[in-house]
C-alpha positions as CSV (number, residue, x, y, z in Angstrom):
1,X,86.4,98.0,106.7
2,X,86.8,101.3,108.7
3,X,88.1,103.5,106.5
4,X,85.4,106.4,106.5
5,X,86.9,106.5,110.8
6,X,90.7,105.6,110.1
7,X,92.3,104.7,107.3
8,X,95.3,103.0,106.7
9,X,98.6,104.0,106.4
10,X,100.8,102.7,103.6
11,X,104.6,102.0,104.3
12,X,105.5,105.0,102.6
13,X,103.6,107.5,104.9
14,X,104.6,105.7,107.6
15,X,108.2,105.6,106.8
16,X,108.1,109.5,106.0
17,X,106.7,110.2,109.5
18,X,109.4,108.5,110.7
19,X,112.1,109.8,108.4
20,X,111.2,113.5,109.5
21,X,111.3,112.5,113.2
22,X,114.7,111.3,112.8
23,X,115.5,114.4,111.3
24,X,115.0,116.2,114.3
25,X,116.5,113.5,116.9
26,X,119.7,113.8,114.7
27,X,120.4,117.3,115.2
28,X,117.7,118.8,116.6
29,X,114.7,120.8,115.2
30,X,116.2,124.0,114.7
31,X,119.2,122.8,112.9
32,X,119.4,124.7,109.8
33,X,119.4,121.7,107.9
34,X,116.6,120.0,109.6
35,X,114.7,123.5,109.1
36,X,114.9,124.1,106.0
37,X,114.6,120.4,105.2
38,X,111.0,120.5,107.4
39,X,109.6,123.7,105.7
40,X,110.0,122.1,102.4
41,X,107.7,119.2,103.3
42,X,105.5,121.2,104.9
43,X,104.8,123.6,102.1
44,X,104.9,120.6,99.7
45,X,102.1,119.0,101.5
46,X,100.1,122.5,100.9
47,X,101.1,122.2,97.2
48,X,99.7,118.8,96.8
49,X,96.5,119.6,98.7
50,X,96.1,122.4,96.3
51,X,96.6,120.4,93.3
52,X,94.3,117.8,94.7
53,X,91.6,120.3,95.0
54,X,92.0,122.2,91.9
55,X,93.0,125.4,94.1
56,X,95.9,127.3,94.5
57,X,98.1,127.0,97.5
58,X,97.5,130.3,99.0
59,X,94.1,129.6,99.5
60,X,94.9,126.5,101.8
61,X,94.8,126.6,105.3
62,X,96.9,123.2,106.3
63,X,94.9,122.5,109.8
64,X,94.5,119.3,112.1
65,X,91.4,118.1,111.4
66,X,87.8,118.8,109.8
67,X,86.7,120.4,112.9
68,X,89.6,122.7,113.3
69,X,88.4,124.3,109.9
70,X,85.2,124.0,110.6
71,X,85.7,126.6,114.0
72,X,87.8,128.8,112.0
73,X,84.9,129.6,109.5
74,X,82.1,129.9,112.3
75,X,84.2,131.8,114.2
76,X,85.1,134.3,111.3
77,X,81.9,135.9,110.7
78,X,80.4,138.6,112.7
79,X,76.8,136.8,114.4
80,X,74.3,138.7,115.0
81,X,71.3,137.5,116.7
82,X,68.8,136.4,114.8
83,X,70.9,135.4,112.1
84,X,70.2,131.4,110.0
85,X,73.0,129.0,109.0
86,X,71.0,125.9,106.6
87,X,72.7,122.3,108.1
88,X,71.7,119.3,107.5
89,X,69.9,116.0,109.4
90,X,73.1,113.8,108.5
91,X,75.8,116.1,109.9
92,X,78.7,114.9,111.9
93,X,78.8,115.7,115.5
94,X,81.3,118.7,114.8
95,X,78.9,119.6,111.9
96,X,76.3,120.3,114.8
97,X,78.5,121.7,118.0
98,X,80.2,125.0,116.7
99,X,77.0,126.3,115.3
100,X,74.7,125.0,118.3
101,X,77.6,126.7,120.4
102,X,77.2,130.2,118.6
103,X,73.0,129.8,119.1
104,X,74.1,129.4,122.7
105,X,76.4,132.1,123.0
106,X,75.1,134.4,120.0
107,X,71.5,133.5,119.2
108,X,72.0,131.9,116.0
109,X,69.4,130.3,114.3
110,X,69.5,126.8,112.7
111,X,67.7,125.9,109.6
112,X,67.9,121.6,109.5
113,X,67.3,120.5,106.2
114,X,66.1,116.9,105.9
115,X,68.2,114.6,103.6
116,X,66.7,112.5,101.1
117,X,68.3,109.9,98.7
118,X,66.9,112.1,95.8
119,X,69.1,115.3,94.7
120,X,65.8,116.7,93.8
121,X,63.8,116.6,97.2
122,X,67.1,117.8,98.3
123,X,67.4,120.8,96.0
124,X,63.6,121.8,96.5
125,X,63.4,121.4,100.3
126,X,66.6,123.8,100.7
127,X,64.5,126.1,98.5
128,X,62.1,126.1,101.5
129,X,64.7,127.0,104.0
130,X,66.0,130.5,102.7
131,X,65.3,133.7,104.0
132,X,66.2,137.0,104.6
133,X,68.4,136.3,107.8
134,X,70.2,133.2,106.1
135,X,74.1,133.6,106.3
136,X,75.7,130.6,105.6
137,X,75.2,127.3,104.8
138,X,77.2,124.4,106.5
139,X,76.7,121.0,105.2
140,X,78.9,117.7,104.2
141,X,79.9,116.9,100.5
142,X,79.1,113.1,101.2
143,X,77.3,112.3,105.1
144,X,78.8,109.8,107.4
145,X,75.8,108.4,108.4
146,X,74.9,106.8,105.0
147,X,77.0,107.8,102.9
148,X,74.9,109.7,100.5
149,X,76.7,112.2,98.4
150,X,75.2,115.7,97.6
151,X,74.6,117.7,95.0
152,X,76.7,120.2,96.0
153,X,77.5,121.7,92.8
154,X,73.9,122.9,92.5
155,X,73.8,123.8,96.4
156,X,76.3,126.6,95.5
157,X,74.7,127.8,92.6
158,X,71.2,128.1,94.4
159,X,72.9,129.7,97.6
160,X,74.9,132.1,95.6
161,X,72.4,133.7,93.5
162,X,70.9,134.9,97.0
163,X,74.6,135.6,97.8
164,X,75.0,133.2,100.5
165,X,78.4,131.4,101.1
166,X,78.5,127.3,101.5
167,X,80.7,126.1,104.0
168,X,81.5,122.0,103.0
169,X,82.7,119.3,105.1
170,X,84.9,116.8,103.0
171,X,86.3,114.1,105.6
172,X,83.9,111.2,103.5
173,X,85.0,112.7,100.0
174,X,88.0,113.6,99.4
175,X,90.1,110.6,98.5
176,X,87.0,108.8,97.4
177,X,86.6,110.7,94.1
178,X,87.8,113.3,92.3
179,X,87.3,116.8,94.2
180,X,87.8,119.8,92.0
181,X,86.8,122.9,94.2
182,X,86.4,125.3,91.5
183,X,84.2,123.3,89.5
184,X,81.9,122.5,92.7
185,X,82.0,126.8,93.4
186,X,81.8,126.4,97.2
187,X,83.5,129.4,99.0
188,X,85.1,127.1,102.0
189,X,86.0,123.3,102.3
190,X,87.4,121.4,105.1
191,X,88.8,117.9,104.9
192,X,91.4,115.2,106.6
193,X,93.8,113.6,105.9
194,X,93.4,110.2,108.3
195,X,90.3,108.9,106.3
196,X,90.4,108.4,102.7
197,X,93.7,109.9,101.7
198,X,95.5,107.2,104.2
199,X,97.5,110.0,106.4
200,X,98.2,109.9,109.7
201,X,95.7,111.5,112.7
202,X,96.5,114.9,113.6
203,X,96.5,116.6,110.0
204,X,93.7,118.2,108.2
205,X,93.2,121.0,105.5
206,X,90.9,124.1,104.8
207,X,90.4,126.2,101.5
208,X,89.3,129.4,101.5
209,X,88.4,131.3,98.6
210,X,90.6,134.3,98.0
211,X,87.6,136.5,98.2
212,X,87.0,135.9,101.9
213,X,90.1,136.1,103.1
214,X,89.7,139.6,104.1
215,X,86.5,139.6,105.1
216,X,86.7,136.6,107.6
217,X,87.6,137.4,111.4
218,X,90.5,135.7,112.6
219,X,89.2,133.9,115.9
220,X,92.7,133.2,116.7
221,X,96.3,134.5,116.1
222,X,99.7,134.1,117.1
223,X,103.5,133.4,115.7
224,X,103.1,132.1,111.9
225,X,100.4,134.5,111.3
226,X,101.7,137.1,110.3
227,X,103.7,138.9,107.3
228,X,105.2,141.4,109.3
229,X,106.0,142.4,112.9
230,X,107.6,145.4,114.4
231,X,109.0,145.1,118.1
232,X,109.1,148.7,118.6
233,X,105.5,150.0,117.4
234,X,103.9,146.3,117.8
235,X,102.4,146.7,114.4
236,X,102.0,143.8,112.5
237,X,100.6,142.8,109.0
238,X,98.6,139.5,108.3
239,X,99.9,136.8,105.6
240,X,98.2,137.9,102.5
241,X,97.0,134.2,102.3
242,X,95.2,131.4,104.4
243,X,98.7,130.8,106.0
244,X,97.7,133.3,108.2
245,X,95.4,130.7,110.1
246,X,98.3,128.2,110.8
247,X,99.6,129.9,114.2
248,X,102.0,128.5,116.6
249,X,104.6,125.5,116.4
250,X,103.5,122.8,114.5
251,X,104.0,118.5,114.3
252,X,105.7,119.1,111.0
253,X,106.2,115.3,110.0
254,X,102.9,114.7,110.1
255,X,102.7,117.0,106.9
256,X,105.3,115.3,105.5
257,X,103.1,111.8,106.3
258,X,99.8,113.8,104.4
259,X,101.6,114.6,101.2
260,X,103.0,110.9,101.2
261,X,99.5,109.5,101.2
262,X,97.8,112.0,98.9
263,X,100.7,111.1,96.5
264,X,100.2,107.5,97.3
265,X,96.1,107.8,96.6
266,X,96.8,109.8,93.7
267,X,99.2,107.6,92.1
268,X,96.0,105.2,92.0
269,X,93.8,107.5,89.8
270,X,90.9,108.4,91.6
271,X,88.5,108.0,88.5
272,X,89.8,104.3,88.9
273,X,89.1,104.0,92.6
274,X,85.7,105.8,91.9
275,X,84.9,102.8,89.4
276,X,85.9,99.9,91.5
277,X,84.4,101.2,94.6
278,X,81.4,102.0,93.1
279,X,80.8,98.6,91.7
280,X,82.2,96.9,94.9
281,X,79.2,99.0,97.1
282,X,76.7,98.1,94.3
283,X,77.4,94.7,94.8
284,X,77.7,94.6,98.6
285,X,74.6,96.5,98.8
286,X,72.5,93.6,96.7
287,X,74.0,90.9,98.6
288,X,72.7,92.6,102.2
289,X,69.4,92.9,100.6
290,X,69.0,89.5,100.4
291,X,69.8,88.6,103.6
292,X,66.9,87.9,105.8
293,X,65.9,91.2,108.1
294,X,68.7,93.4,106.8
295,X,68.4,97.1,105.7
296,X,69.6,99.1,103.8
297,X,70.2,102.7,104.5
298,X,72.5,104.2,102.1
299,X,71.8,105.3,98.5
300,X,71.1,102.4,95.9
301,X,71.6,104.7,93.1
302,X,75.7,104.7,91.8
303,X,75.4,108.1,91.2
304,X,74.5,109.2,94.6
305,X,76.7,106.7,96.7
306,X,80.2,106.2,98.0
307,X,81.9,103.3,99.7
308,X,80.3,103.4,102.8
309,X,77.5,101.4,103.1
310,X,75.3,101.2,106.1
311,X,72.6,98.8,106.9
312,X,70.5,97.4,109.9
313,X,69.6,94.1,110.8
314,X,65.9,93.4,112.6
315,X,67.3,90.4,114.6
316,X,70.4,91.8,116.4
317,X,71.5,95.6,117.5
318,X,74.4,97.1,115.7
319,X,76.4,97.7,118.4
320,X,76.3,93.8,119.0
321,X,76.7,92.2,115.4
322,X,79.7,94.4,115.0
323,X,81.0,92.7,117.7
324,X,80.3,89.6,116.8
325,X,81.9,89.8,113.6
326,X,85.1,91.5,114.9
327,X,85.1,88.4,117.6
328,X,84.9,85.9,115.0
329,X,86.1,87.6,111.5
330,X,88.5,90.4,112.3
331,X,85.9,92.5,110.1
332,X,86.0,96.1,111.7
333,X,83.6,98.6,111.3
334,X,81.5,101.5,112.9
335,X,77.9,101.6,114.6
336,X,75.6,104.8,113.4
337,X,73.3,106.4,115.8
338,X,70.8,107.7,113.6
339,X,70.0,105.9,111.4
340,X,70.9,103.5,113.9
341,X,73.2,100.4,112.7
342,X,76.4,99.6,111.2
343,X,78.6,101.0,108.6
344,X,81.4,100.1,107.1
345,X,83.8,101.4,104.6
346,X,84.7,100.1,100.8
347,X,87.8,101.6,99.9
348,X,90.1,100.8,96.9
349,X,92.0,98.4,98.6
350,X,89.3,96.0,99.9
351,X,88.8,93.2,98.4
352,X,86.2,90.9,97.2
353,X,87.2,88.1,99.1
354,X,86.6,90.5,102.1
355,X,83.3,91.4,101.4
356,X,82.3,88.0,100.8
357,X,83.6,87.5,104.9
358,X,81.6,89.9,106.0
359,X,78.4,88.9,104.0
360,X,79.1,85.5,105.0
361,X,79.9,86.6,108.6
362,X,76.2,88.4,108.7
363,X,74.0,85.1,107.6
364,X,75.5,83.4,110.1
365,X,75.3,86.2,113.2
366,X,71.5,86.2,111.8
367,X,70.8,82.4,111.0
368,X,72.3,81.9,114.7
369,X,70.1,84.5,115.9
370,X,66.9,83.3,114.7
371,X,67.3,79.7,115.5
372,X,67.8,80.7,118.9
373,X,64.4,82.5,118.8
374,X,62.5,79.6,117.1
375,X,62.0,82.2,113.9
């Protein structure tokens, strides 16, 4: 139940990960065949991100990881001191670092706003946060904390009419629901493909709206980026697309592996998975309550919820009743410093019969736990 870390990889990802690296210890990677054979996957994989998304390929950026497009936005704008980017209190680590980096290094401000379960605290308190130095704001589409999802949609429409981009990290929502990009209005996304989506580690993706493409700094180049270059004058001219981020030689079957499991998720229906997850959580979620010292920490309400649910107990530390119930269940999941306890991960593939270990795996940790202390 650790999905929202790593998620699993079905045969068929796995298999084309391994099919591509044959490719290339049969006749080598720059065989013509093996090539050719290579780029196609790797420019499918951009085409399926794009039709996941709702975008069109050239504004993908295929990348390694969230953080990896995360970088290449803070490090495309020109800082000035004094300048404001709006985060929030639920980020991921890598949600923090590159922008408490560039208040190191360029004395950037940081604007925190503090999450609530209600879209309308949320909505008003970012209100609050605005002014005339604000540049950007930086914030997740659903938190890994709690898993709480945003109302992003209306995010972009209040930063926008002050003319402010919004920067989204997607590693806990795409693959969960459907993500349509165009609908939400943000101006960059970054995702992954090892969480939801059930691709291997190593592979991520970034969209860049078409607008910012020349208006973003490149903070790095090399081989890949460009359209054009000219050994005698050492001109060059940049891809006329977010290709122009992907620079240097690349694990190309891991692509292949990403478009396998988008495919694979996709072939699901995500307004299925949305459903059943939703209803799986809802359920979980009443079941903890009941159980004697347990809280609950992510959103009750359906509409403002995902699969990952995270909860406390007052008898035993997180850290410790996950390891209990890996010793004794096999159930996996992932302690959460602030708020601090446990959370796991429902995903369209976990059953009910699991659940009902893990609930049944926490009364008795607790039960256990209480006897011990006379309560």
């Amino acid at each position: 139940m650790n999905t929202g870390t790593f998620g699993p990889m079905p045969h068929g990802v796995t298999d084309a990960l391994v099919r591509a690296y044959r490719w290339i210890g049969s006749k080598g990677p720059y065989h013509p065949e093996v090539r050719d054979r290579l780029g196609l996957e790797y420019q499918g994989a951009r085409e399926v991100v794009a039709h996941l998304l709702g975008v069109a390929p050239q504004e993908v950026t295929l990348t390694r990881n969230v953080s990896e497009g995360i970088n290449l936005i803070a490090g495309g704008f020109d800082w000035e001191a004094g300048d404001e980017v709006i985060l929030t209190d639920q980020e991921h680590e890598s949600g923090f670092l590159p922008w408490l980096h560039l208040a190191r290094t360029k004395g950037l401000r940081i604007k925190i706003l503090a999450l609530t379960t209600s879209h309308r605290e949320i909505l008003s308190g970012l209100e609050t946060l605005f002014t005339p130095r604000t540049r950007l704001l930086a914030l997740s589409h659903v938190t890994c904390t709690t898993g709480l999802r945003l109302p992003v949609r209306e995010i972009c429409q209040i930063s926008h009419k002050r003319g402010i981009p919004v920067l989204l990290d997607g590693a806990q929502a795409v693959g969960q629901f459907p993500v349509q990009l165009k609908e939400i209005g943000c101006d960059f996304y970054a995702a992954c493909g090892h969480k939801w989506l059930l691709g291997p580690m190593g592979v991520g993706m970034l969209y860049i709206h078409t607008a910012y493409l020349p208006r973003l700094k490149l903070p790095q180049i090399g081989w890949g980026s460009h359209e054009v270059f000219d050994w005698e004058t050492l001109e060059y001219t940049l891809k006329n697309s977010a290709e122009r981020y992907e620079y240097g030689t690349r694990a190309l079957p891991l692509y292949a592996a990403l478009r396998k499991g988008i495919e694979y998720v996709a072939a699901w229906d995500l307004e299925k998975i949305t459903g059943y997850v939703t209803r799986l959580a809802s359920y979980t979620k009443d079941r903890l309550l009941q159980i004697p010292g347990i809280h609950v920490h992510s959103p009750l309400d359906p509409a403002t919820s995902t699969g990952l649910v995270t909860f406390s107990s007052e008898d035993i530390p997180g850290e410790e009743l996950l390891a209990r119930l890996w010793s004794r269940w096999k159930v996996l999941g992932r302690p959460v410093k602030k708020p601090h306890g446990v959370r796991i991960s429902l995903a369209f593939f976990t059953q009910e019969a699991e659940v009902e270990t893990l609930l049944y795996g926490i009364e008795q940790i607790i039960a256990e736990r209480r006897k011990d202390h006379g309560i």
